[in-house]
N, C-alpha and C positions, 0 to 999 in steps of 0.2 A: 191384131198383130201376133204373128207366131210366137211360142217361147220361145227363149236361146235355146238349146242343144244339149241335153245331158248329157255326162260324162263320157256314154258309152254311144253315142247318138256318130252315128258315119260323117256327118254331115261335119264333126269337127277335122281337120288334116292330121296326119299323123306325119311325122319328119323322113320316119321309113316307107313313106308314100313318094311317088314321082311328084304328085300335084303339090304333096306338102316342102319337096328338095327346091323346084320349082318359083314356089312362095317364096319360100324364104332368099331364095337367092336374089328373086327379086327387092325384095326389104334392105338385102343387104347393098341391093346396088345401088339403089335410091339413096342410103344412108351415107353411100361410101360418096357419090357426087357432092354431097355438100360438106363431107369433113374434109374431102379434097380441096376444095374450094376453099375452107379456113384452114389448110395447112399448107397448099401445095406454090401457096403465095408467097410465105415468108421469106423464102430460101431466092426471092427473085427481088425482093428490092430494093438493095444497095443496086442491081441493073436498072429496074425501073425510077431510079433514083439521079442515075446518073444520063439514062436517055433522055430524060425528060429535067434535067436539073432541079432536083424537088428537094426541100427541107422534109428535115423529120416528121414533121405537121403533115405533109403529106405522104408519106408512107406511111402515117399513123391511121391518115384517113383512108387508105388506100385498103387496110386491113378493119375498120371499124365501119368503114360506110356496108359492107357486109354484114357482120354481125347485127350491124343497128337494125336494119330491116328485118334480118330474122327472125333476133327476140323481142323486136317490139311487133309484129305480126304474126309472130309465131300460135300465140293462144286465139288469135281469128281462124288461122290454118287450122286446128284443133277441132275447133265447133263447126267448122266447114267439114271439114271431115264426117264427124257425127252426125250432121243433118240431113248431108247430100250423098254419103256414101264416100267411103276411105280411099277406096281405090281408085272411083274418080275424082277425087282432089286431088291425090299420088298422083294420077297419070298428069294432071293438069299442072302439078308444081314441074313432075321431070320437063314436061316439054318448056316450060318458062326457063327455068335452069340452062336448058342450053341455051335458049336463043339469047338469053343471057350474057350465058360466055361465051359464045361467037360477038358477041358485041364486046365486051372487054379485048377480048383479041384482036378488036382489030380499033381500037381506043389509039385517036389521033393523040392526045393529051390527056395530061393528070386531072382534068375537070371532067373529060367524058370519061376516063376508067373510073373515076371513084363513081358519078352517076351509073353509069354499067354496073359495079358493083354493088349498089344497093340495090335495083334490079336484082340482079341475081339471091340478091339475101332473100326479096320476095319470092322466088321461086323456090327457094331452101324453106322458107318457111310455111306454101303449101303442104310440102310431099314429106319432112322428116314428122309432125306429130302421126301422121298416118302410118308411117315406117313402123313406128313399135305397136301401135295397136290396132294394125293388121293381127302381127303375129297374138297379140292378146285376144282377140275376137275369132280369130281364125283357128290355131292349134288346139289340138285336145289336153286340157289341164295338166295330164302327166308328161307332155311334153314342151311344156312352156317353159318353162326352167333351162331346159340345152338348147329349144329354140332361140333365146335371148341370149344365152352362150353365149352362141356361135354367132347371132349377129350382132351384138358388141365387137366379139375379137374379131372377127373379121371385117367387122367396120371401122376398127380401129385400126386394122392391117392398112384398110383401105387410108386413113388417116397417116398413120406414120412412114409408108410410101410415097406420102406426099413431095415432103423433102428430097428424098433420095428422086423421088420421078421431075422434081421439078428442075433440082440440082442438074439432071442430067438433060433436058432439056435447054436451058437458059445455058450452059454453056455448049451447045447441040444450035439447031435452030434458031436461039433465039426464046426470051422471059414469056411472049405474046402467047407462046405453046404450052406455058403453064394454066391460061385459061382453057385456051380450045382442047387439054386433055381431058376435060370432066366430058366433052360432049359425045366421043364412043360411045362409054357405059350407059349415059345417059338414052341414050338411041336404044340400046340395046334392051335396057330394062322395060319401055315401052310395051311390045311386042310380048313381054313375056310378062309384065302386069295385068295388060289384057287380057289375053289368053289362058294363066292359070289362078291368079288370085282370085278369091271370093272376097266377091262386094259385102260389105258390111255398113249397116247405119246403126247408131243408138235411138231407141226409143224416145218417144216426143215428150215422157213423164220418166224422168232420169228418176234412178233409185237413190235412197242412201247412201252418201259417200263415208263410211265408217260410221265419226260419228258426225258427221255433216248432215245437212239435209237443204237441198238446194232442185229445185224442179223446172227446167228450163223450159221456157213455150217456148209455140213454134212462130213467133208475132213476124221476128225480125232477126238481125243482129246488132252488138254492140258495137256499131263503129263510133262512136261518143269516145268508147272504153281505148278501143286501137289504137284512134289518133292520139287519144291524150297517153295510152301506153308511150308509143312511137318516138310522142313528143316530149315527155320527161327523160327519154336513154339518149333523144338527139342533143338536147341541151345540155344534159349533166356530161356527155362527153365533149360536146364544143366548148365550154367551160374550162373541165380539165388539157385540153388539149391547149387552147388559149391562154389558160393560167398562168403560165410564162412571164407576158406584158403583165399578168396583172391591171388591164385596162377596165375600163367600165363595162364596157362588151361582155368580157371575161365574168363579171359578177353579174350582170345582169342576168346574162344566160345560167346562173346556179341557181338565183334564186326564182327565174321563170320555171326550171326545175322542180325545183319542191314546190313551187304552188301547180303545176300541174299533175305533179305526184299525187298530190290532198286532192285534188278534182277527179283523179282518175277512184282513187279510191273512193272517193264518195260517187263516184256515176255505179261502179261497182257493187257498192251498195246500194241505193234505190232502183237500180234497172231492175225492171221485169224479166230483161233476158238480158244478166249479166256474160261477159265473157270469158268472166275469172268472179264465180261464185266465192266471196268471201267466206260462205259458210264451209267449203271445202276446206279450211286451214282448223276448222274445230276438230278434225281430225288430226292428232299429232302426231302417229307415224309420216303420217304427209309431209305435217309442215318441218318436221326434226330430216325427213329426207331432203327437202328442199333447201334448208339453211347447210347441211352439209356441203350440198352442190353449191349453192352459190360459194361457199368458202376454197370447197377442192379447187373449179372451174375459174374462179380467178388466180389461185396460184398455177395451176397450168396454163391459161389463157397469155399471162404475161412469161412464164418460163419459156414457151416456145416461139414467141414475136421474140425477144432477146435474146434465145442460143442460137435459131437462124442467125442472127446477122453479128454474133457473137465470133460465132465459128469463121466464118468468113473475113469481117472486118479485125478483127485481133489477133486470130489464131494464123489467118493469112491463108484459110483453106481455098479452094477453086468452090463454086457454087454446087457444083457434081462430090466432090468430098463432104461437103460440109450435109450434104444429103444423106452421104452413104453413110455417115456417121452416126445416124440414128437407128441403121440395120437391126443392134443389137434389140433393139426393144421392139423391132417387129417381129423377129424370129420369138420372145419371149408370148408376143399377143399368139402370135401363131401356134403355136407348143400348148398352153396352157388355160386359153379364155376361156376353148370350150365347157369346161368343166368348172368354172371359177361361181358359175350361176345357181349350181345343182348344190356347190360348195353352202354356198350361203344360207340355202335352205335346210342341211341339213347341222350345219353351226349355229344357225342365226346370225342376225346381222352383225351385231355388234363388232365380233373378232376380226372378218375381213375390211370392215371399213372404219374401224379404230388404227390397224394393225396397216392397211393398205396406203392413206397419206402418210404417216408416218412414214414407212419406209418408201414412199414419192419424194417426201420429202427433206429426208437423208440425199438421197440423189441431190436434191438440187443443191445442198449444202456442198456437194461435194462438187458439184458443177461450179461452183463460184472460185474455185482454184485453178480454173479452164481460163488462161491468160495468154500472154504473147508469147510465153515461151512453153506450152503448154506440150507435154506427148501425149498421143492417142491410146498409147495401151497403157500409160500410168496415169493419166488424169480423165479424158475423154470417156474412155470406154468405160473403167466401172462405174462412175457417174449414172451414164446411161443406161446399162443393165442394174441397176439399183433403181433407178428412176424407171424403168419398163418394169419390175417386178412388182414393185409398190402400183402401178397401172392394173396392171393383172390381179392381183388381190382384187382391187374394188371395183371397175369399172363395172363388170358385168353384174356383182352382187347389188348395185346401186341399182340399176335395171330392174332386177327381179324384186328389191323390198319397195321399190314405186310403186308396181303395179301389185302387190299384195297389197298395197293399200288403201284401194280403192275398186269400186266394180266394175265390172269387166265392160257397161256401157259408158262407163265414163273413163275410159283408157284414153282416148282421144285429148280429151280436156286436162288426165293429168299428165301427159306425156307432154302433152302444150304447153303449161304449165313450168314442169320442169329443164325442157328443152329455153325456155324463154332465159326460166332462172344461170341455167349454164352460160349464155349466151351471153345472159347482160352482164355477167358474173367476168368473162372475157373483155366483152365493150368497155368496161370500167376500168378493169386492172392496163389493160392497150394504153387507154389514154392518161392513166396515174402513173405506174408506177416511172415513166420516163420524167416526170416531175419531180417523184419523191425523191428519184436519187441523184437531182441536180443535172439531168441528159440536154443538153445544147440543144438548137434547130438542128447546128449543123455535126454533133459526136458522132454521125455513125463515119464520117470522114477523119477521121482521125482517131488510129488503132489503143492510142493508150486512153484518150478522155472516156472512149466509148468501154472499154476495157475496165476502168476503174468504177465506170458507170454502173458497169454489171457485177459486179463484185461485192456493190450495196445492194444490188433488187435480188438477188438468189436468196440471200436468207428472209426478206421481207415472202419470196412466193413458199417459201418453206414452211415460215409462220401463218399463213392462210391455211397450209396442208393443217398444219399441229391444229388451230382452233378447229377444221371439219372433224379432225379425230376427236378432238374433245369433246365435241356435241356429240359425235356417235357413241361413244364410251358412255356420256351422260344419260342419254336419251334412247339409247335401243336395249333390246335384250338381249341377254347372252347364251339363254337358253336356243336350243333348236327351233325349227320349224313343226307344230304339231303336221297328224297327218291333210287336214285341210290346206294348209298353208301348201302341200304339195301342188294344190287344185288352183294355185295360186289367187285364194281368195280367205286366206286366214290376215285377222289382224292383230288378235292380241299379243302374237308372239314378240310383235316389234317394240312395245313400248316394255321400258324396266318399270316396274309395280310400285316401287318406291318414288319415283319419281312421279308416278301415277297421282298418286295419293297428296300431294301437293295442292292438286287440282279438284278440288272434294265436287264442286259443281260438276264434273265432266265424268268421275267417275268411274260409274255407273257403265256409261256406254263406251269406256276407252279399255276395260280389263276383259271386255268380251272376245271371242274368236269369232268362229264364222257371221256373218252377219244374221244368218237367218235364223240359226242359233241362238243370238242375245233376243231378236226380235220373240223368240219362243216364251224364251227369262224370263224378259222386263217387261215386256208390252201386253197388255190387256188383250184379252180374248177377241176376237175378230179384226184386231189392227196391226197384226205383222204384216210387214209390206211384204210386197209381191217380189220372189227374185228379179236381179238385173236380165235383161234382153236384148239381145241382139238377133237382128234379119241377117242372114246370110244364105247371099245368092250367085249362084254358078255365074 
């Protein structure tokens, strides 16, 4: 098998290239279909609620039977990717997506939308781990860093559009054309994935994941690992959704949970070809990124299912206002994502995603003052340009210190990975936090129960923001990115030394940077591994 591509090798896209403007847009549209899909709902179902006479429970389901599929599929979509080539799994997730959401769209009832719905999550969960480690397999080092930019912000554009695009459909047309909107783009990215993305696979002898070491055959895959993924985020959120009655039902399905949680991790560990290598988390830039996310991704996850219908049911907005009202933090992604990637590399991590929940989550504190009698330019708006600045800080820098930490064949598996961890990190917070703070079947029909409902979950998604801060302050460095980390393949920048040192077993192989580097260090004469490798083909 060929090597990857050195630095200076034609073979990688450059962003000032047509093929590389090309790619990337494609990435970005792929990306934008499915945060469309988990944004562009919210804002529709107090309508789908009332067509369909549905309790909470089922608009809960309505927004989680998506995610569930996802992130519990989401790290099979990963190693699919890697085995069979990225591009066509991407191409394979877009066309499931739509057909997808032409079927949601045209959902007689709340039992076939939410089925439609997790359908389409499986579609989401082919084509987004491909979305980012395209651009990590595909671009040349020096441009990965504005590549991931710009498809964060503007995948997040494509995200916080949602609202406003759905708002303004559902009182247009009709809620039905909040699904069949993802299927344009969808269509569209097609044709131009084909056409100019370079296919890319990972090697059948995966390299060192930092300080990981995990070497997947080509036997099989782990569907052992899926279903029991699948099937511990379906239970633990039927559970919480149920929780309510407090019935038997309700407990059983918690603790069906953790015992397939324990099973999942142990198939995980004895599989030959795990699909979430346990040994991947011996690397702790990894796993200090990863617990970040699950912390951010649940206070946002529940912040935006509760200010959609926040805005509407209390504030008394039309479903088209209560959209446009999140303009400010798109105009914010728009202005400033690009550059927020490049930021981070040259700050390190630490400062943008200590400093980034934090002021997310200011916003939402201040969100929680958004009531019946609420104004848009003194309570609404700065809320939400607080809450999209603090966005902007970290979103894209969260991107860029992933894949610094890890190699470039295994972008796939950690993008899977952390795409899962976001995901579930939303599935959980969906179906809790309308528990914690006492939310009815029936609160979103009555403006003050629901009103006072949300006025205890804003500081609880706030306190989700502060603990990701914390772990980032604790757990990353403050220092810069050296010059490798540019080539986005430095490690040691991300971990602080002192915290390092904690850990006396590990190290040895956690203070090193480049990989190939420590391998020169620490390792005995004829057993530095081989760089990572990727095929890429026109």
């Amino acid at each position: 098998m060929p090597p990857s591509p050195a630095a200076g090798d034609p073979a990688f896209l450059r962003i000032a290239s047509a093929r590389g403007r090309w790619t990337l847009l494609a990435t970005v549209l792929g990306s934008s279909v499915v945060l469309l899909g988990s944004t562009v709902t919210n804002v529709a179902l107090p309508h789908i609620g009332d067509d369909f006479d549905a309790d909470l429970a089922a608009l809960q389901w309505t927004v989680n039977a998506y995610m569930l599929t996802l992130a519990g599929l989401i790290l099979l979509g990963g190693s699919l990717g890697d085995r069979f080539g990225r591009r066509r799994i991407f191409v394979l997730g877009i066309i499931w997506f739509a057909a997808a959401s032409l079927l949601c769209g045209l959902a007689p009832d709340t039992t076939t939308l939410i089925a439609a719905r997790a359908l389409q999550g499986v579609g989401g969960a082919l084509l987004t781990p491909g979305s980012l480690a395209i651009i990590e397999a595909s671009f040349h080092p020096d441009d990965r860093p504005r590549a991931i930019g710009l498809w964060s912000g503007f995948g997040g554009i494509g995200a916080a559009l949602g609202p406003f695009l759905g708002g303004w459909l559902v009182d247009g047309p009709g809620w039905r054309w909040t699904f069949l909107l993802t299927i344009p783009p969808a269509l569209l990215c097609v044709p131009l994935a084909l056409r100019h993305v370079p296919e890319s696979v990972g090697r059948p002898q995966q390299p060192t994941v930092a300080a990981g070491t995990h070497t997947p055959s080509r036997r099989g895959f782990d569907l052992a690992g899926a279903a029991l993924g699948a099937l511990t985020l379906a239970l633990a959120t039927y559970a919480l959704t149920e929780a309510r009655s407090g019935g038997p039902v309700a407990l059983a399905a918690a603790a069906g949970s953790i015992a397939a949680g324990a099973a999942f991790l142990l198939v995980e560990r004895l599989s030959s070809d795990p699909m979430m290598p346990l040994s991947i988390f011996s690397s702790r830039p990894f796993t200090a990124i990863n617990l970040i996310t699950l912390c951010v991704y649940a206070g946002l996850g529940g912040f935006f299912f509760l200010t959609a219908l926040q805005l509407q049911i209390a504030v008394g907005y039309s479903a088209l206002a209560a959209g446009a009202a999140m303009l400010p933090s798109t105009v914010l992604m728009l202005l400033f994502s690009a550059r927020s990637g490049a930021l981070a590399q040259r700050l390190g991590p630490r400062i943008p995603l200590t400093v980034g929940p934090v002021v997310c989550g200011a916003g939402m504190l201040m969100t929680a003052r958004v009531g019946t009698h609420a104004s848009y330019f003194a309570d609404v708006l700065p809320a939400l340009v607080v809450m999209g600045t603090g966005m902007v800080i970290m979103v894209a820098p969260l991107s860029v210190t992933l894949l610094a930490s890890v190699e470039a064949t295994d972008a796939g598996l950690a993008s899977g990975i952390n795409n899962a961890a976001a995901r579930a990190a939303g599935l959980v917070s969906v179906a809790a936090l309308p528990l914690l703070v006492g939310m009815s079947p029936d609160a979103y029909r009555s403006p003050d129960a629901f009103d006072r409902a949300f006025s205890r979950a804003m500081p609880l998604c706030a306190g989700l923001l502060a603990v990701g801060a914390a772990i980032a302050f604790a757990l990353l460095r403050a220092t810069a990115a050296t010059s490798d980390a540019r080539h986005g393949r430095a490690h040691g920048w991300l971990m602080e030394p002192p915290l390092v040192s904690r850990f006396a077993h590990h190290q040895a192989l956690d203070q090193v940077g480049h990989r190939d580097a420590s391998a020169g260090a620490h390792a005995p004469a004829g057993s530095r591994p081989s760089p990572g490798e990727d095929r890429l083909r026109p």
